[in-house]
C-alpha positions as a printed NumPy array, in Angstrom:
array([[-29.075,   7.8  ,  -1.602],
       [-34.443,   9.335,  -1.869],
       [-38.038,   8.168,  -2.25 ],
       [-38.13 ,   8.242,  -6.28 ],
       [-39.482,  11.672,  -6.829],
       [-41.447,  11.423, -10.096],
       [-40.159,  14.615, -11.665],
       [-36.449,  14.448, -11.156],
       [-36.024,  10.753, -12.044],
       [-37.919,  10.545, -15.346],
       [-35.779,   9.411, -18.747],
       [-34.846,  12.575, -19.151],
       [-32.539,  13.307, -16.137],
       [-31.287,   9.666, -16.598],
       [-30.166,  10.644, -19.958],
       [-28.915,  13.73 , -18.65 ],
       [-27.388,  11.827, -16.265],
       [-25.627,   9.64 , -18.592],
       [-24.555,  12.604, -20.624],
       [-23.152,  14.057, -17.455],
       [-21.109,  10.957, -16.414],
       [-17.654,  11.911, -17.656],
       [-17.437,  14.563, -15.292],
       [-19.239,  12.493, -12.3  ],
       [-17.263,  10.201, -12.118],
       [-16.896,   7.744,  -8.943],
       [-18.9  ,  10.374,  -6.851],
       [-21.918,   9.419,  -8.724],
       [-21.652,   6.158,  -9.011],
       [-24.162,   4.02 ,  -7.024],
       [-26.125,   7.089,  -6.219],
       [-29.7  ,   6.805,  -4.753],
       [-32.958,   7.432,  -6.11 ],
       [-35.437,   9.411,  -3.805],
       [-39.146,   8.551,  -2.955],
       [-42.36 ,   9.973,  -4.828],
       [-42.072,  13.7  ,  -4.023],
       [-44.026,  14.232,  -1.068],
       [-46.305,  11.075,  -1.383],
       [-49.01 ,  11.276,   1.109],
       [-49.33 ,   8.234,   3.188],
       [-52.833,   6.707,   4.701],
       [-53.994,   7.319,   8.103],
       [-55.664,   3.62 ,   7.746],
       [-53.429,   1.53 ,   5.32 ],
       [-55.025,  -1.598,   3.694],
       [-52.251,  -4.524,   4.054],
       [-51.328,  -5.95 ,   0.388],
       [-53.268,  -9.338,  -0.753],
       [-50.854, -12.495,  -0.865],
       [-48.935, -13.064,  -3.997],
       [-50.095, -16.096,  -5.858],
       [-46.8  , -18.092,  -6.171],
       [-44.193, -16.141,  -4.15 ],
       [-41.879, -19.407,  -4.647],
       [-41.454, -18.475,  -8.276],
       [-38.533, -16.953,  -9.232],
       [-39.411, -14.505, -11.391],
       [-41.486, -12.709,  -8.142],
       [-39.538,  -9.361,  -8.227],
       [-38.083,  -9.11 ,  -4.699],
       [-39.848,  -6.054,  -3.62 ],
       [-43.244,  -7.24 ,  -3.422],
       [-41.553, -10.411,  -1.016],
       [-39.599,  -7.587,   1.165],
       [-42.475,  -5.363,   0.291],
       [-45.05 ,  -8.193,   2.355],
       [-42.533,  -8.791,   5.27 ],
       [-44.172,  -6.411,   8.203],
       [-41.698,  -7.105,  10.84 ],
       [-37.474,  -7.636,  10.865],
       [-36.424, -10.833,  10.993],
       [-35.993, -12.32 ,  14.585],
       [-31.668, -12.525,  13.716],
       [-28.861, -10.39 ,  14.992],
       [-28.675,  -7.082,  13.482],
       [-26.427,  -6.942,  10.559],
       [-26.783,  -5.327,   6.93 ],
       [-26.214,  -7.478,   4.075],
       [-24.962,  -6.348,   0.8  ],
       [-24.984,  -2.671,  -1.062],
       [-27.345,   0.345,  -0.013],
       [-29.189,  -0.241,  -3.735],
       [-28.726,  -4.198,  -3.617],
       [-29.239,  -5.692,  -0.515],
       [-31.365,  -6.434,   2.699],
       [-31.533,  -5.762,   6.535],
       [-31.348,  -8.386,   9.434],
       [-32.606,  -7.634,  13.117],
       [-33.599,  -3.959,  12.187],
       [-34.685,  -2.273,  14.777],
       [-37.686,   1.201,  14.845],
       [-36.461,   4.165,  15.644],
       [-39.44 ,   5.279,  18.337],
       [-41.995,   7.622,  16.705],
       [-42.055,  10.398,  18.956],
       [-38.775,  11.926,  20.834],
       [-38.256,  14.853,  23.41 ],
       [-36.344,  16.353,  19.676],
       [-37.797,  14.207,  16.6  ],
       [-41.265,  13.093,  15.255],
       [-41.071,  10.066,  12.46 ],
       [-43.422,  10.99 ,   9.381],
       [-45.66 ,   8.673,   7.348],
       [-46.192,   5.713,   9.476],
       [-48.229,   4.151,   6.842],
       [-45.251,   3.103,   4.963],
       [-43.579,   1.152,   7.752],
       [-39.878,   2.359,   6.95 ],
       [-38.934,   2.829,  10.101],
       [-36.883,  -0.08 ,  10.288],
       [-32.585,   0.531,  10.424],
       [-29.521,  -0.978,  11.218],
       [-29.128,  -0.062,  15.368],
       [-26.349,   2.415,  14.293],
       [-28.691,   4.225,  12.146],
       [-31.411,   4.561,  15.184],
       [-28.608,   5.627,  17.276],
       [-26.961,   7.984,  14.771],
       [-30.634,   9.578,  14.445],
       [-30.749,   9.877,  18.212],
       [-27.402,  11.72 ,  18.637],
       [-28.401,  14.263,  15.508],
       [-31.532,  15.046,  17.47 ],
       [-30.214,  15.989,  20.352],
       [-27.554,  18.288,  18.651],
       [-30.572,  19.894,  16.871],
       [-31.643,  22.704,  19.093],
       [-27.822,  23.67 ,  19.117],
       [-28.287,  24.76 ,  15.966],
       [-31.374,  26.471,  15.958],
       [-33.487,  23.987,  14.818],
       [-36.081,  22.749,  17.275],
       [-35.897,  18.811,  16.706],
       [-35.676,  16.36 ,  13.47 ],
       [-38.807,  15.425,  11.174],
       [-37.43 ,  11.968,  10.094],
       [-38.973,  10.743,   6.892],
       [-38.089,   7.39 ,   5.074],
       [-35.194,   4.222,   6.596],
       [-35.978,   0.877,   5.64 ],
       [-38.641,  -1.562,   5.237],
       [-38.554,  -3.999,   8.179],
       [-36.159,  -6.455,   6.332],
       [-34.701,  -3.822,   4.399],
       [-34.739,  -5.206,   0.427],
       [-36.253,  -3.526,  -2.475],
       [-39.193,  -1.356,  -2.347],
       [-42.253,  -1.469,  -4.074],
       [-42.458,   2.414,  -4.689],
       [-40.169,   4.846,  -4.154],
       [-36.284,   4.158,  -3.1  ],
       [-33.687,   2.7  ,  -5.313],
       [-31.405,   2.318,  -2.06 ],
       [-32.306,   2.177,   1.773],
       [-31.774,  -1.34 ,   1.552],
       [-29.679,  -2.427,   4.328],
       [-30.698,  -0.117,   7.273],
       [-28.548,   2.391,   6.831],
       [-30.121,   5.329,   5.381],
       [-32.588,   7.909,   6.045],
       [-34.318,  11.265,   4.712],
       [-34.576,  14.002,   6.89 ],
       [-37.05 ,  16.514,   6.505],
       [-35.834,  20.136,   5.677],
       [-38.463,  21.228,   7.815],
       [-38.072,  21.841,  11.314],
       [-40.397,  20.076,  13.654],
       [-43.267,  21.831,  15.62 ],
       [-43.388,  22.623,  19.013],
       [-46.275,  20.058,  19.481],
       [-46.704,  16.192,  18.383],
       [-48.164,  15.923,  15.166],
       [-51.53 ,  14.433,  14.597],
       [-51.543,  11.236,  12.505],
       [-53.09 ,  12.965,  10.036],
       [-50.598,  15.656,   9.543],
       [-47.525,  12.551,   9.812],
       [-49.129,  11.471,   6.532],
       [-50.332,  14.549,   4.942],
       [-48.512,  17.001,   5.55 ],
       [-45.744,  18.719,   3.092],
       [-42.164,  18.752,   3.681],
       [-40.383,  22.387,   2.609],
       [-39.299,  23.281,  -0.697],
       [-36.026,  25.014,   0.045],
       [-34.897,  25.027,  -3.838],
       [-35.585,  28.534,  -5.651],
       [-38.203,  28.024,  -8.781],
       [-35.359,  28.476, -11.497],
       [-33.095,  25.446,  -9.611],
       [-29.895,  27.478,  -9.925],
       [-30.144,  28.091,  -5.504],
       [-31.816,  28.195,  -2.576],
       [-34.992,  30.233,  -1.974],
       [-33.22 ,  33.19 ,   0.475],
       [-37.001,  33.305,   1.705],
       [-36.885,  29.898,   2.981],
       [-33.333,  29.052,   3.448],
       [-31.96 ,  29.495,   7.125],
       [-28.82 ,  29.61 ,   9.086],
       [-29.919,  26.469,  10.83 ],
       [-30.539,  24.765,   7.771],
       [-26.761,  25.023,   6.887],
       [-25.993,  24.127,  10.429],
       [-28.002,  20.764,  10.614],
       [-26.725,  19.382,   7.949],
       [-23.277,  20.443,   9.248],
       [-23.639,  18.596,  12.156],
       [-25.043,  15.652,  10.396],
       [-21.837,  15.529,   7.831],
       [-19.624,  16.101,  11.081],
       [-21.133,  12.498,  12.648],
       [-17.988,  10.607,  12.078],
       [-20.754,   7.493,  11.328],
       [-22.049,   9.39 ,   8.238],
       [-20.397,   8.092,   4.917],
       [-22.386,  10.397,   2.483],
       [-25.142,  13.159,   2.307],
       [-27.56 ,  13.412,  -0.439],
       [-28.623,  17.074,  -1.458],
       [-30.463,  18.809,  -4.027],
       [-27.266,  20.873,  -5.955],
       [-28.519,  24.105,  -5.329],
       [-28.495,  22.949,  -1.245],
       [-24.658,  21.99 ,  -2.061],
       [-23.808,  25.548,  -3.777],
       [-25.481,  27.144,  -0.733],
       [-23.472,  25.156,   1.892],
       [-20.298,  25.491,  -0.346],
       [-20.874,  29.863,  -0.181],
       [-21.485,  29.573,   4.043],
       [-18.784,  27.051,   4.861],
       [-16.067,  29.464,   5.414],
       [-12.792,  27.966,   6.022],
       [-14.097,  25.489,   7.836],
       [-14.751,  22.841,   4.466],
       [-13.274,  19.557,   6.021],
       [-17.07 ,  17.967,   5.752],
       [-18.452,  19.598,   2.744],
       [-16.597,  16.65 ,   0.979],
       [-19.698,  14.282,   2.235],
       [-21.851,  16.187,   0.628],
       [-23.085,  15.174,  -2.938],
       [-25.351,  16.457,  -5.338],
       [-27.795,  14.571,  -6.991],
       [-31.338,  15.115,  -8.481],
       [-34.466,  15.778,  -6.347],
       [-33.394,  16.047,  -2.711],
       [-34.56 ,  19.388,  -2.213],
       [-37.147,  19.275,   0.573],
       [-34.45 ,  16.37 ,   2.252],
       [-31.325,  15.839,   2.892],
       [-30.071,  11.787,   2.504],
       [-27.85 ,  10.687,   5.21 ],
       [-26.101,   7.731,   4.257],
       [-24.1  ,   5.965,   7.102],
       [-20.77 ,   3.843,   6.883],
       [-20.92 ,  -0.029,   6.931],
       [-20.623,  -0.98 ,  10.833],
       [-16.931,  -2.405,  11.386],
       [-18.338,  -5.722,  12.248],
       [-20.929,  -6.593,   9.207],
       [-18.484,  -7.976,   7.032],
       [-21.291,  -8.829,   4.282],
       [-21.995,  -5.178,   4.009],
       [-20.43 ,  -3.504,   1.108],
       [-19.272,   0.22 ,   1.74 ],
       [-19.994,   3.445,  -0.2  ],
       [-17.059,   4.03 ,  -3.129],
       [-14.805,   6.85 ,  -1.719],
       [-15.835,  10.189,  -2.626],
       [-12.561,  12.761,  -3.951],
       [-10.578,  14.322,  -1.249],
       [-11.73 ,  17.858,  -2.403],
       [-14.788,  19.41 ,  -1.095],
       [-16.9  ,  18.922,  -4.051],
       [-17.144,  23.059,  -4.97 ],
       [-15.708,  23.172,  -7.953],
       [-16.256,  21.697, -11.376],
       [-18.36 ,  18.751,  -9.959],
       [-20.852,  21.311,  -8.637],
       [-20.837,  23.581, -11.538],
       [-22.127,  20.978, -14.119],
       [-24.79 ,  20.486, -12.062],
       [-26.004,  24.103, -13.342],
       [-25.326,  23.954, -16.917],
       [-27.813,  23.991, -19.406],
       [-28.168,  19.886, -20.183],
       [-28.929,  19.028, -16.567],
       [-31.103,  22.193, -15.436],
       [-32.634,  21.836, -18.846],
       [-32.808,  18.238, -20.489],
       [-34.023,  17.389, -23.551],
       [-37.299,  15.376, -23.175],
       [-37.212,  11.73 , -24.053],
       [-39.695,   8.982, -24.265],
       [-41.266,   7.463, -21.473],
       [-39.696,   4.665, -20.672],
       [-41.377,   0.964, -19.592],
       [-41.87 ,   0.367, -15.935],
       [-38.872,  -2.054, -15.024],
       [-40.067,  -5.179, -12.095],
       [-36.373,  -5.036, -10.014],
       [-33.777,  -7.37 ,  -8.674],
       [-35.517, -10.817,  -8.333],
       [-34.158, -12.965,  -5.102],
       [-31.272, -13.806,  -7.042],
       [-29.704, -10.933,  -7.84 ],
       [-29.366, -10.177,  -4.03 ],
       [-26.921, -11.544,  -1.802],
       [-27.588, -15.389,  -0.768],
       [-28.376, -14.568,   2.636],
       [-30.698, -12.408,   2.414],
       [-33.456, -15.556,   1.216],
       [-32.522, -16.325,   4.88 ],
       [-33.203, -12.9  ,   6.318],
       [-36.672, -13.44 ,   3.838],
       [-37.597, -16.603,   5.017],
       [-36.726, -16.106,   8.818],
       [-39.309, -15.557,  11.437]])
């Protein structure tokens, strides 16, 4: 469930989107958005002024989360639904590992549930197994989780988090490159695959091992990423069922992690079909009103959830030291 990439998420998919609904169904229900494609980040980030009257209930909720730098001083739980919640005791995964380098610091989304840090952790070290050399690990959540100012529609409670189809470098990236740098197209120019110039064995492989993590509840992929894991899986398809398509998502994958067994207030992912998701699903995803929508007016910037449209606890997740 992104990162709100400006050119997959205008009106025009959404209304593509909404044509394509019928045949969706469920599986794209609740789906995530994905950040500004390949926003840089700031090597020296200014902090954002004070709001004038945060009390007021009209103050979207993203620019309170948005303000919080640090998790709430609580036991670690996630509260509510990926798009429509908030994050308590989140812990960082650590920037630099002997198999993973976090990207753009700036935005200070390295914040998850402690499942997601450890889920990260275990992926990592299965990496070089597959022939990738370690995990460039893009956006989690904000400290508190919550809205976002820019960029993700979900990655709200802590348990999600884009990583990079790019494998990392035998060295530690410079600041500079963490925020700079571009992630890999691995999408052909005409959408309908992947680019067989960029596209690797490992690349199926990682997010095969990902998908395998019994912890992992769905995986966010460009379609043409899905239709190239769908041709390699061989008979071996039990996990390609995790897998969804959805728009942008194709320098990423999403990995979306099940609600831990003992966070009651945390509202799970709707179950996907019990096929593998290579059939008719896929195949609208290359017809002619979704590679090709019609254009549509732009529509008006919309504010987000206010404090009351999230669960009640997380004010006190807000408000906590």
């Amino acid at each position: 469930m992104t990162t709100t990439m400006n050119a997959p998420f205008g009106a025009a998919w959404r209304n593509a989107a909404r044509r394509a609904a019928p045949l969706l169904c469920l599986a794209l229900l609740w789906a995530p958005q994905d950040a500004a494609a390949q926003d840089r980040g700031s090597v020296n980030p200014e902090p954002l002024p004070p709001l004038a009257h945060p009390e007021d209930p009209a103050t979207p909720a993203k620019e309170l989360f948005g303000r919080k730098t640090a998790p709430a001083k609580m036991d670690a739980r996630t509260i509510g639904f990926y798009a429509k919640g908030c994050l308590a005791g989140g812990v960082a995964l650590p920037i630099n590992g002997a198999t993973w380098q976090v990207m753009r610091l700036s935005r200070n989304r390295n914040w998850g549930h402690p499942n997601l840090v450890q889920f990260l952790e275990r992926l990592s070290d299965k990496a070089p197994q597959t022939g990738w050399r370690g995990l460039l690990v893009g956006d989690r959540s904000q400290p508190r989780g919550g809205p976002m100012r820019t960029g993700h529609a979900s990655h709200q409670v802590g348990l999600d988090a884009d990583i990079w189809l790019t494998p990392m470098p035998d060295r530690e990236l410079t600041r500079e490159e963490r925020e700079e740098m571009s992630a890999t197209m691995v999408v052909a120019e005409d959408r309908t695959d992947v680019d067989p110039k960029v596209w690797t064995p490992a690349h199926f492989k990682v997010i095969r091992a990902a998908a395998k993590d019994p912890q992992v509840a769905r995986i966010f992929v460009n379609a043409a990423i899905k239709k190239a894991l769908c041709r390699e899986a061989g008979t071996d398809r039990g996990w390609l069922g995790k897998v969804q398509p959805w728009w942008g998502h194709d320098w990423h994958f999403h990995v979306r992690l099940i609600c831990p067994a003992d966070n009651p207030e945390c509202t799970p992912q709707p179950a996907r079909p019990a096929d593998d998701g290579c059939g008719k699903e896929l195949d609208h995803w290359f017809t002619e009103a979704i590679l090709h929508p019609k254009p549509s007016p732009p529509s008006k910037p919309r504010p987000g959830p206010r404090m009351a449209d999230l669960p009640d606890a997380c004010r006190r997740v807000l408000l906590a030291p």
